[in-house]
N, C-alpha and C positions, 0 to 999 in steps of 0.2 A: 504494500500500500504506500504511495506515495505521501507528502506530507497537505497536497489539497485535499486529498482523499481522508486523511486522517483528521485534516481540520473541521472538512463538514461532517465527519463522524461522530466527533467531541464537542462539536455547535448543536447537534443532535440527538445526542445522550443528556447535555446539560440542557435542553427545553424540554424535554421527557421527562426529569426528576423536578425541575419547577414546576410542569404541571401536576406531576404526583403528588407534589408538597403541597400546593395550593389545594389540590383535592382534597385530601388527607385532614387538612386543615379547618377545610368547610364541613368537612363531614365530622371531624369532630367537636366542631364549636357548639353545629345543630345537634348532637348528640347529649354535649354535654346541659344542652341549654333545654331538652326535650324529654333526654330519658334522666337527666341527674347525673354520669356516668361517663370515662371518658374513652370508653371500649377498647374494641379491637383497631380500629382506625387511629385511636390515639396513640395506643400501644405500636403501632408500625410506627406513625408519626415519631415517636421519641425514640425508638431503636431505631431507626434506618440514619437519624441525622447521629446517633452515637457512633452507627458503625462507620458511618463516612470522616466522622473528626476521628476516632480513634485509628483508622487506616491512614490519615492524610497526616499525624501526627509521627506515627508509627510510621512511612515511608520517608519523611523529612528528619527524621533521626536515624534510621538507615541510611540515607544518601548522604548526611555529614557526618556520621561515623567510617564509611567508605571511603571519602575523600582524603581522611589524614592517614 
């Protein structure tokens, strides 16, 4: 894959998880506002952006660990 090919790849995985986010989001605002409760939606909602900082964290300490 080239790097145009790879840029509109990464342009379009990051508009697919803002809409998941924004989904995610609404759905569990109305949940929490409807049922009392901030389910299963919330529950992705708050693990998916864990696992994203704890990888992006975890990769930028691997890459400057590498480096020295």
């Amino acid at each position: 894959m080239d790097e145009m090919e790879m840029s509109i790849s990464l342009k379009a995985i990051k508009c697919a998880w803002s809409y998941t986010i924004i989904f995610l989001a609404i759905w569990t605002v109305y949940n929490f506002i409807h049922i009392g409760e901030i389910g299963l939606a919330g529950f992705l909602l708050i693990t998916q952006n864990l696992v994203i900082i704890l990888v992006e964290y975890f990769l930028k300490w691997k890459l400057g660990r590498d480096e020295k």
